[in-house]
C-alpha positions in Angstrom: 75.1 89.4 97.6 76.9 92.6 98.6 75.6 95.5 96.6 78.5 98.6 95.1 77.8 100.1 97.9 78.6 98.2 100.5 81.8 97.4 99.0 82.8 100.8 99.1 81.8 101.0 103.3 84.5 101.3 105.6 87.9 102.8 105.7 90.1 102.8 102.4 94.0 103.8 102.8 95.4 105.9 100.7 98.7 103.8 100.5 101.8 106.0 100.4 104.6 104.5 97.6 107.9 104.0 99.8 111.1 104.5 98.0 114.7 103.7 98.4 117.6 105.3 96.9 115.0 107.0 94.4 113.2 103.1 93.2 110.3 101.8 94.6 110.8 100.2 98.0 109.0 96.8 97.0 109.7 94.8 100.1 108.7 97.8 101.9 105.4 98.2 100.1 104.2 94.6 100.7 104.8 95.2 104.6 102.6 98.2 104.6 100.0 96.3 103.0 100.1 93.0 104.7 100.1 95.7 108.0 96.6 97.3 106.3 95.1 93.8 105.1 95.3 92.3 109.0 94.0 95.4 110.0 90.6 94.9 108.3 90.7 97.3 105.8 87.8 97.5 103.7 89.7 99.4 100.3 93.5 99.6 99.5 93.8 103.3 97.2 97.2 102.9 95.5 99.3 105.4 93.1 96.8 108.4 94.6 98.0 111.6 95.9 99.4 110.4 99.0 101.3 107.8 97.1 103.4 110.6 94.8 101.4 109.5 91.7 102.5 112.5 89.8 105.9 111.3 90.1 105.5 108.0 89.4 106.2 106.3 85.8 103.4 104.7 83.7 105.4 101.0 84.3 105.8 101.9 88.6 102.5 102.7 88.4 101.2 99.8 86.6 103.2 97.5 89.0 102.1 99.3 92.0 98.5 98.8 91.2 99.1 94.6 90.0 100.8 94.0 93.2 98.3 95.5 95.5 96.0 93.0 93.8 97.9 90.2 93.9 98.4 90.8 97.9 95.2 91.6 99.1 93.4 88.4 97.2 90.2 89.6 96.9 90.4 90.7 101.0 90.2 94.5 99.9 88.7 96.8 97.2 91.7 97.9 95.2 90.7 102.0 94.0 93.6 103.0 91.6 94.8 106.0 90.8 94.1 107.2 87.6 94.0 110.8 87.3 95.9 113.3 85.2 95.2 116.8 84.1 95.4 115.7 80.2 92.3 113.7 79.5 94.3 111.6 77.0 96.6 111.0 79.6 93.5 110.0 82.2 92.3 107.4 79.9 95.7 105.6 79.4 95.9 105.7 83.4 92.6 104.2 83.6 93.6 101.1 81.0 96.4 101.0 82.7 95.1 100.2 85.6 92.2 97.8 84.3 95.0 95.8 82.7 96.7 95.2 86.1 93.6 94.3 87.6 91.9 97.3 89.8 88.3 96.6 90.9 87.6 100.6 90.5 89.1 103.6 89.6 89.9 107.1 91.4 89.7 109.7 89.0 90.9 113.4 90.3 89.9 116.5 89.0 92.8 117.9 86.2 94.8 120.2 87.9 96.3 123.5 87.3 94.3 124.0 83.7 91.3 124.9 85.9 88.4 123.7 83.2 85.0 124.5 83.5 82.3 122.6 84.7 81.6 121.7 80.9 85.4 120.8 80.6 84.6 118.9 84.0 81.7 116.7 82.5 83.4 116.1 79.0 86.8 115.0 80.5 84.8 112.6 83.2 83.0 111.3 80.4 85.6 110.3 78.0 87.7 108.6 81.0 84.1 106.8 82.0 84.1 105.5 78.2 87.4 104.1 77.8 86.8 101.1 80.8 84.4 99.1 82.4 85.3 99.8 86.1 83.5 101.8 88.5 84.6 105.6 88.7 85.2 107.5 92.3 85.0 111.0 91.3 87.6 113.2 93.4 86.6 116.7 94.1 90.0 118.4 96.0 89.6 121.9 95.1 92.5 122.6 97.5 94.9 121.0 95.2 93.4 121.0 91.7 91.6 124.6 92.2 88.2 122.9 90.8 85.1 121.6 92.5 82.8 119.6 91.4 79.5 121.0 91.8 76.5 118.8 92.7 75.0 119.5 89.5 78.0 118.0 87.9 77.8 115.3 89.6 74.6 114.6 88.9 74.8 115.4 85.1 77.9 113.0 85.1 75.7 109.7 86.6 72.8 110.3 84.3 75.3 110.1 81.1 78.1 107.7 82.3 76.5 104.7 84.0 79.6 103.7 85.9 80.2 107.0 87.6 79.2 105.8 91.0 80.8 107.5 93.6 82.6 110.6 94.8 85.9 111.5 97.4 84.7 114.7 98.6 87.7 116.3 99.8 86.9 119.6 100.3 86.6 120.5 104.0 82.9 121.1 104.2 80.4 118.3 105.7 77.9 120.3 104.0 78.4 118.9 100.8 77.3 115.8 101.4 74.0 116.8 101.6 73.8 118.9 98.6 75.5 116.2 97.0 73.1 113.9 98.1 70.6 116.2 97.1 71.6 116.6 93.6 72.0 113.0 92.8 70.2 110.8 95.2 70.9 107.7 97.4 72.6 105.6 94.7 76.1 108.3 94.8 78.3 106.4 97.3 79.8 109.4 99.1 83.6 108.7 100.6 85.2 111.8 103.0 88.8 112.8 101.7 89.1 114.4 105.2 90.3 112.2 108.0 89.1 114.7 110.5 85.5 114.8 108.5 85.0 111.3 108.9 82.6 111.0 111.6 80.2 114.4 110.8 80.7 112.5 106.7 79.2 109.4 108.1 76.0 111.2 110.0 75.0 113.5 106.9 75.1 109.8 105.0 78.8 108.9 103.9 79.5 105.2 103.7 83.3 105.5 104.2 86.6 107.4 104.3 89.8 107.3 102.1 92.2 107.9 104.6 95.5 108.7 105.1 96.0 108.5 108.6 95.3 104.9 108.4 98.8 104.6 107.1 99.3 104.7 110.3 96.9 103.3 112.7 94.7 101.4 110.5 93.2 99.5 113.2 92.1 102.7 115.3 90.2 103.8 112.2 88.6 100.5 110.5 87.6 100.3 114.7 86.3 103.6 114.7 84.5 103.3 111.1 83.1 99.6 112.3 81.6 101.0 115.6 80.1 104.0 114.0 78.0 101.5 111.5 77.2 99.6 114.3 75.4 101.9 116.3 78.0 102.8 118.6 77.9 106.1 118.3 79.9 106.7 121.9 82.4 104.3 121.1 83.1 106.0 117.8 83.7 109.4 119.2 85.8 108.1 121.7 88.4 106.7 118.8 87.8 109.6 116.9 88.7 111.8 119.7 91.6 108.9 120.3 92.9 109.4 116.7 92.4 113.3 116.5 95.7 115.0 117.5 97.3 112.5 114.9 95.2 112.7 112.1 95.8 116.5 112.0 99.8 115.8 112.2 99.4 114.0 108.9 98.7 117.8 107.5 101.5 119.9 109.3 103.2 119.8 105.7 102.3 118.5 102.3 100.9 115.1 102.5 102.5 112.8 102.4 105.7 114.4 103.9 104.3 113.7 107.4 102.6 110.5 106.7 106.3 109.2 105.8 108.1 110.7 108.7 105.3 109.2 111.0 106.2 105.8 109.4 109.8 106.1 109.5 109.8 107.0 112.9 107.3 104.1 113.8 109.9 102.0 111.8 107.5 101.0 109.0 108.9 102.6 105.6 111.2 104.9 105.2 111.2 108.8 104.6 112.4 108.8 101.1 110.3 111.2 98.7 110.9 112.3 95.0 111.4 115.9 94.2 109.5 118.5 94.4 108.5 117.0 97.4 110.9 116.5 100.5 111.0 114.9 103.9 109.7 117.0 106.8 111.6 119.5 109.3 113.2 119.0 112.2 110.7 120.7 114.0 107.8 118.9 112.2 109.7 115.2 113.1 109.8 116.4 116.8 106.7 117.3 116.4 105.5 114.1 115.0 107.4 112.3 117.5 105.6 113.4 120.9 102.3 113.0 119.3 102.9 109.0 118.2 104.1 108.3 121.4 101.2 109.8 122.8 98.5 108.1 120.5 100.7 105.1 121.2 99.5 105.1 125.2 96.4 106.3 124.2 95.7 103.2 121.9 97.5 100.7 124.3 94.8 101.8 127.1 92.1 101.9 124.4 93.1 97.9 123.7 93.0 97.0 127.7 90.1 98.8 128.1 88.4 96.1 125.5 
């Protein structure tokens, strides 16, 4: 029988929400995830950041997270969304998204009020009370303008027993280690970094949440496979494959790129909800020279195999 952990190993997309004429783009939805299912995926992540959570509504939400359930039937760890910078808020989320049937919850840090590490452990712990799922701790300081320390961490799986895991998401391999450090084998450690994954995955990771495998899913549950494997060489080559397009999805704001790159691979369309908007010019020029390049690259990569 497959232990947390191992249900948590492999790559996890960050789904991006598609919309159309400022509704949900259902149709367009189930396509994306049909795409990530026969890709292998080992996790589906919907109503996160790269799927415009914040401006979603508690019933788009809701519906987001039930139909990624009912699609992948069981053939993918569903990791909702359920983060908000009001604790009250959080824990509605996190019903929420029990109700409509997620097999685990991702649980941000609260943004823009900045708490403490205190404020940290007693927000965690009242979200960890209110449902029976696993929690995925997400530490973005970038975004959120918190970290959570090690210490946290480890304070936070000694009080609330399903607190299991972490998204470490902020640009520095070394924290896996301390992590590690602070709370032992038994934290499941995910990188929030596409570019991270590999180094993530030698200091003792057991997966990535990605966003770039919105795009080529297959490139990265290959290169994530291989690596656990023991093909080290064979993961380095896809990494180094994948890497000119994992740092396009970051020209702009996720998930501004991540959308143009699927619009202009004909997948979803551009569409995003204000305050965010669709990338430049400049970046879907960009954008477009590097697909078609990782599109040779992967079509040589296939022959090769």
């Amino acid at each position: 029988m497959n232990t947390l952990a191992d249900r948590f190993k492999g790559v996890f997309t960050a789904l991006i929400t598609p919309f159309k004429d400022g509704a949900v783009d259902f149709p367009a939805y189930d396509a994306l995830v049909a795409r990530q299912l026969e890709a292998g995926v080992a996790g589906l992540v919907p109503v996160g950041t790269t799927g415009e959570a914040a401006t979603l509504s508690e019933e788009e939400a809701e519906a987001l997270i039930a139909r990624t359930v009912k699609l992948a039937e069981g053939r993918a760890l569903i990791l909702a969304g359920a983060g908000a910078n009001d604790t009250h808020k959080a824990i509605e989320k996190a019903k929420r998204a029990e109700t409509a049937g997620a097999d685990a919850l991702l649980v941000v840090t609260p943004y823009y009020n900045k708490p403490s590490q205190a404020g940290l452990v007693a927000h965690y712990a009242a979200v960890a009370a209110s449902t029976s799922l696993p929690i995925v701790l997400y530490s973005v300081p970038g975004r959120c303008g918190v970290e959570i320390t090690p210490e946290t961490c480890a304070a936070l799986m000694e009080r609330c027993g399903n607190i299991v895991a972490i998204k470490e998401a902020g640009g520095d391999a070394a924290r896996v280690t301390k992590l590690r450090a602070a709370c032992g084998d038994r934290l499941i450690v995910h990188s929030g970094d596409d570019a991270l994954t590999l180094p993530f995955l030698s200091l003792g990771a057991v997966g990535v949440t990605s966003v770039v495998s919105n795009v080529a899913p297959r490139e990265m549950v290959a290169m994530v496979n291989a690596w656990h494997a023991g093909d080290i060489a064979g993961a380095l080559k896809l990494h180094e494959m994948i890497a000119e397009l994992t740092d396009s999805m970051f020209i702009e704001s996720n998930p501004g790129p991540v959308k143009a790159a699927l619009a202009l691979s004909n997948l979803a369309g551009p569409e995003m909800r204000l305050p965010m908007v669709p990338v430049s010019d400049q970046t879907r020029q960009r954008l477009t020279g590097i697909l078609t390049r990782f599109g040779e690259a992967s079509a040589q990569f296939r022959e090769m195999r």
